[in-house]
N, C-alpha and C positions, 0 to 999 in steps of 0.2 A: 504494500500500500504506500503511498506516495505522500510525506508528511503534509503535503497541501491539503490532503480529500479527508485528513481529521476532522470531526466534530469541535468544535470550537473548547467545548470541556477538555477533552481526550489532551487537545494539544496545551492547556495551560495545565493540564496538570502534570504534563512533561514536562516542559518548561521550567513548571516550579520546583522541580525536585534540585535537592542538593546537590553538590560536589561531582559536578560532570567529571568526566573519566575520559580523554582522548584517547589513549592508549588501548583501550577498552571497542574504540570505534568499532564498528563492524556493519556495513551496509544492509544484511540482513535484520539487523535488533536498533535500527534507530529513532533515535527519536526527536521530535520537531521541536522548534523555539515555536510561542503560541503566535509571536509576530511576522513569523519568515517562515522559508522551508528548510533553514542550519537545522541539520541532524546530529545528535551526539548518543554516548549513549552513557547510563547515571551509570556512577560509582557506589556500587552498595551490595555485598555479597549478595542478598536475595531480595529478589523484587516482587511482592504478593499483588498481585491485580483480581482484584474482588467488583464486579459486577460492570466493570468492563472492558470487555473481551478484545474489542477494537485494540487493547493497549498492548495486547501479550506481544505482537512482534518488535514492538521497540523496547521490548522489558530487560533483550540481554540476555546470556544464558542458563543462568540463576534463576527461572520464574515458575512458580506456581499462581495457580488463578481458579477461580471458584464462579459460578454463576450462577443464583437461585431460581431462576428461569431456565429449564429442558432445551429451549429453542435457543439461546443463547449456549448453554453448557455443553450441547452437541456440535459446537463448533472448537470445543478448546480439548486437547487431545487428553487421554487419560492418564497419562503417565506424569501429566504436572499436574491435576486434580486436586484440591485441600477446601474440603469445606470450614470453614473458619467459627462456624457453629458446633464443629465435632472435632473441632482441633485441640491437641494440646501443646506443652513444652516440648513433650519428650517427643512429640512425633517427627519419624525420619522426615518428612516431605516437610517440616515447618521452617520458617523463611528467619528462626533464632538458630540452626544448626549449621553446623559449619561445614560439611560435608553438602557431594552434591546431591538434587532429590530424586529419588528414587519412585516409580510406580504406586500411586493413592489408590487406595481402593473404591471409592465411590464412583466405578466409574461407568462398564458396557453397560450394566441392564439399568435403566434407569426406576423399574421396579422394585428394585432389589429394596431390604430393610435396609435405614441408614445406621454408619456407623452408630449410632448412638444408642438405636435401637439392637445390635445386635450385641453389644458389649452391656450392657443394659446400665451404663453410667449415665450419671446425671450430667445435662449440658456443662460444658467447660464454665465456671464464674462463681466467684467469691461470694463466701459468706460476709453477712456484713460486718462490718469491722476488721476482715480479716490485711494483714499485710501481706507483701509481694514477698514471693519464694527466697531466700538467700541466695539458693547453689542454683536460680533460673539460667538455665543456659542463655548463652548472648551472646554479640559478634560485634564488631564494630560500626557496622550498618546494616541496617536493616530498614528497606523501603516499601511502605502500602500502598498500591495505588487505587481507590475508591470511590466507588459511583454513590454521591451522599445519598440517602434515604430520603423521602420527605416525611416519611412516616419518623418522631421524636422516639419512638415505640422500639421500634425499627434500629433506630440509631442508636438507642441506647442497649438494647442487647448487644448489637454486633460490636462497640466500643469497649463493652466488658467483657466479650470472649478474646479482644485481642489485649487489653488490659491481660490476660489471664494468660496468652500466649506467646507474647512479643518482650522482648528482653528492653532495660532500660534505654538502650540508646536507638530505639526502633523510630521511625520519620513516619506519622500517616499523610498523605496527601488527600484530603476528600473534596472530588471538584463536583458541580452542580448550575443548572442554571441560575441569574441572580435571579429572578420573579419566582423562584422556588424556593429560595434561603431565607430563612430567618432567625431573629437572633438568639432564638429559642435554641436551636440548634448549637449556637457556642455553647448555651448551657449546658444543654444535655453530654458535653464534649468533657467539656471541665467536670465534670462529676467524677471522669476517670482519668484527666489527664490533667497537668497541670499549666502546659504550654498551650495555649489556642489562639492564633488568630487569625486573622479575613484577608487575604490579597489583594491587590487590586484589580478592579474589574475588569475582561478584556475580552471586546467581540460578544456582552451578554451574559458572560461566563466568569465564577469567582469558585477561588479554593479557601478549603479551612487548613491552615499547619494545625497539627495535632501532633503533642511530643510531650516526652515525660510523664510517663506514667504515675500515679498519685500514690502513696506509700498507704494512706489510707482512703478507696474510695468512699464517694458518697451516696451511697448503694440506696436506691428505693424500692427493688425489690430483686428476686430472680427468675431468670425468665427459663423456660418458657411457664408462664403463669397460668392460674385457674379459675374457675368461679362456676356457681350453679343455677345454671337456666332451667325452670321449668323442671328439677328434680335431677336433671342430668349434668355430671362434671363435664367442663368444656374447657381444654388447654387448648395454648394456641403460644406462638411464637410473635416476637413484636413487628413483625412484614405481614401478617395476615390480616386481611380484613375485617375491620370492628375487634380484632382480638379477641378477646373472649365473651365478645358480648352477644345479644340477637337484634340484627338492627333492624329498622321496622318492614321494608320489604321481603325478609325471610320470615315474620312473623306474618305478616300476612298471608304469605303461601303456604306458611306452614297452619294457617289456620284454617286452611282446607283437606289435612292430613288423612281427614279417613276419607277422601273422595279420592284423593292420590292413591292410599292404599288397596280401594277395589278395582283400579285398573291395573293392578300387580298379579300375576300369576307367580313366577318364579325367582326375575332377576331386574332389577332396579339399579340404576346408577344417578349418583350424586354430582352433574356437570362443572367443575369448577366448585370442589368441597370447602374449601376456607378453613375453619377450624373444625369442619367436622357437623358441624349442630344439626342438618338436615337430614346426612348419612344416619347419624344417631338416629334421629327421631325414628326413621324410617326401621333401621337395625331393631329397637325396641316395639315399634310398632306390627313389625312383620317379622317375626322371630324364625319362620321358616324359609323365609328369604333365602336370596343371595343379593346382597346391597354393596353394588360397585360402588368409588369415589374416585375422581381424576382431578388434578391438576395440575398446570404447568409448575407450581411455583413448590420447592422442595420444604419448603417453611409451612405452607397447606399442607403438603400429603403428611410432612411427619407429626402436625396438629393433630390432625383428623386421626393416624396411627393411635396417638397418646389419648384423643379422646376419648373411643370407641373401645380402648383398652380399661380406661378407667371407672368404665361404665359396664365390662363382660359385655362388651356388644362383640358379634363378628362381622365384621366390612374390609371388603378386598380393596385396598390401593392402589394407585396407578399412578405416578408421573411421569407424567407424558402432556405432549400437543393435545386439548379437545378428547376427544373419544382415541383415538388412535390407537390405542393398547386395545379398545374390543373389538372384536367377531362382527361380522356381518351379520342382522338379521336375531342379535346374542339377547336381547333386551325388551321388555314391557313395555318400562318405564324411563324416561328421561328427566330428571327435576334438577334444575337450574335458576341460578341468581346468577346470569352470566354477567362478567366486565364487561366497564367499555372503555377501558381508558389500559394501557401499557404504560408501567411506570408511571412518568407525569403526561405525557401523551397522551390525548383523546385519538382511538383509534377502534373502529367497527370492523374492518375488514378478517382479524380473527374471530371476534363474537358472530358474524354471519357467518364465517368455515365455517364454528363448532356446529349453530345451528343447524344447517345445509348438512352437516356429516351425521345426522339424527338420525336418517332417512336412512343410510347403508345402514346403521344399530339397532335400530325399533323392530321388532316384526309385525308382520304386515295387521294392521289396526291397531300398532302399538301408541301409546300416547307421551307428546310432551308436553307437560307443565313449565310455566315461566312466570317469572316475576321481572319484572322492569320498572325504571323510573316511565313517567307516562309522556316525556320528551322523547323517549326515542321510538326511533323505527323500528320495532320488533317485529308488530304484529304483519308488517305488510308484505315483509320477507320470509315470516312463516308461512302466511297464507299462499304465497309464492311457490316455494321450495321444497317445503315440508308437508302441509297437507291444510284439511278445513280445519278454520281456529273459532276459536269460540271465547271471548271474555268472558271470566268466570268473575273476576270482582275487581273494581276501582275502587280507591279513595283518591283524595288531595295529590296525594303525588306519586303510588305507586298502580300498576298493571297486572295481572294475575289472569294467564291463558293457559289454556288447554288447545292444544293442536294432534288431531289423529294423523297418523302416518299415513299416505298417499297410497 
């Protein structure tokens, strides 16, 4: 890739990194000034590029990278792989070890149980009050490069699993649009670091330095956190949506539960599960089920994992694209609270795939249920695509359809 065709983020968070390395040069791993196309490439034994992918090639050959998005993580090769949610000090692939990285495991089937779940530890992060390891391995640098979260949720988990994994002299770099930034976010920064602040703006674009780790965080809680909706435990990771809550367009659909339930024969899936809560309902509701959940986002699926468990529910996971993990023809039911937005992008064109990919899953007079804000285009692309829909209820601002497969 040619350092001009960067994203305006991508390239000042090159930019801003420390202590270029000529010597290091290499036209394959370079990287761009935010204001020119000068390529260099940073000085820092390991370079972590966490949620975007765009950067691995000018990261050097020291890098591992992580994506909580399938569609992004199927582009970064599995032998640099570290989810930073499941990482620790000790692990070989961590960007604190001085040696080179070695093959991560999370990586061909994206099915698979995540590490965390198969070792059955609890996420990497400090109790509160706790202080930082003495003998934490370290290196003399260590660089993060970081697609900031908008979510403060979000940010504040992934800052105290690298609080928990990254040695005292670690650099995070976290770039973000500016009309996405807020100051909230230094806060949430400073909770576990002691160094934070704002660049300057450039092409739309600003980064946070984050450094120095805090000897004692300001811990407000640990994640992934819980709470009880409707009788049922509901964990969730701080990237999922509403967290651990039920926001009012799931409540609504879900307050058509046994009409959903009689058009279920045997297997049911949960389009875009979040934390789990509709899998559950349906898991608890229909006990001889088979109750899929999919989602693209690795913070969903292992939600909805931790929910469904904490409840004796059984539901089969999937991350993956939309439906993509089932069988043609595999399924009753479809229920969904689809996105419409990718990150901070407003974007339809994968919410109408998954819709459109209904039709291969359903069998024939199977049904989908949908919820939607009542601005968008759902119903006219179901009626379209998928089959006859039928509104089952409105309020103020959410949709609630029923569509039979065509």
């Amino acid at each position: 890739m040619d350092a001009a065709e960067l994203d305006p983020v991508d390239a000042l968070i090159v930019a801003e990194s420390p202590q270029i390395d000529p010597p290091q040069q290499d036209s394959a791993h370079a990287t761009p000034d935010a204001g020119s196309t000068r390529t260099q490439s940073p000085l820092a034994n390991a370079v972590w590029v966490l949620n975007r992918p765009r950067l691995i090639p000018f990261a050097g050959h020291r890098v591992t990278a992580w994506a909580d998005d399938c569609r992004d993580l199927a582009g970064i090769p599995s032998t640099i792989r570290l989810n930073p949610l499941t990482a620790s000090p000790q692990d070989p692939d961590s960007p604190t070890t001085t040696s080179a990285p070695t093959a991560s495991q999370p990586a061909d089937s994206l099915t698979d149980t995540p590490p965390s779940e198969k070792s059955g530890e609890r996420r990497p992060g400090p109790s509160s009050g706790q202080h930082r390891a003495a003998d934490h391995p370290t290196t003399d640098r260590q660089l993060v490069w970081l697609d900031l979260p908008q979510s403060l949720d979000a940010l504040d988990e992934l800052l105290g699993c690298l609080w928990h994994v990254l040695g005292p002299d670690a650099h995070i770099i976290a770039g973000g649009r500016i009309k996405h930034m807020t100051r909230s976010m230094n806060d949430v920064a400073a909770r576990w670091f002691d160094e934070v602040h704002a660049s300057l703006g450039v092409r739309k674009a600003r980064v946070l330095h984050i450094s120095r780790p805090r000897e004692r965080p300001a811990i407000t809680g640990t994640w992934p956190r819980s709470s009880t909706v409707d009788g049922l435990t509901i964990h969730a990771h701080g990237g999922v949506f509403h967290t651990t809550g039920l926001d009012a367009g799931t409540a609504l659909l879900l307050s058509h539960l046994d009409d959903i339930a009689a058009d279920v024969r045997t297997d049911v899936v949960d389009l875009g599960c979040g934390n789990g809560i509709i899998a559950a309902q349906l898991a608890r509701r229909l006990p001889t089920a088979r109750v899929h959940a999919t989602d693209v986002s690795w913070q969903a699926v292992d939600s909805t994992r931790r929910t469904a468990a904490a409840n004796g529910l059984d539901v089969i996971t999937h991350w993956c694209d939309g439906l993509a993990d089932l069988p043609d023809a595999s399924m009753d039911v479809v229920v969904t609270n689809p996105p419409f937005h990718r990150g901070t992008a407003q974007d339809h064109a994968p919410t109408f795939a998954m819709l459109t990919d209904a039709v291969r899953v359903l069998r024939p007079g199977g049904a989908l249920w949908c919820v939607y804000n009542n601005h968008l285009p759902w119903a006219a692309h179901l009626r379209r695509f998928v089959g006859q829909t039928r509104q089952v209820t409105r309020n103020r601002h959410y949709t609630v359809t029923r569509t039979v497969r065509k």
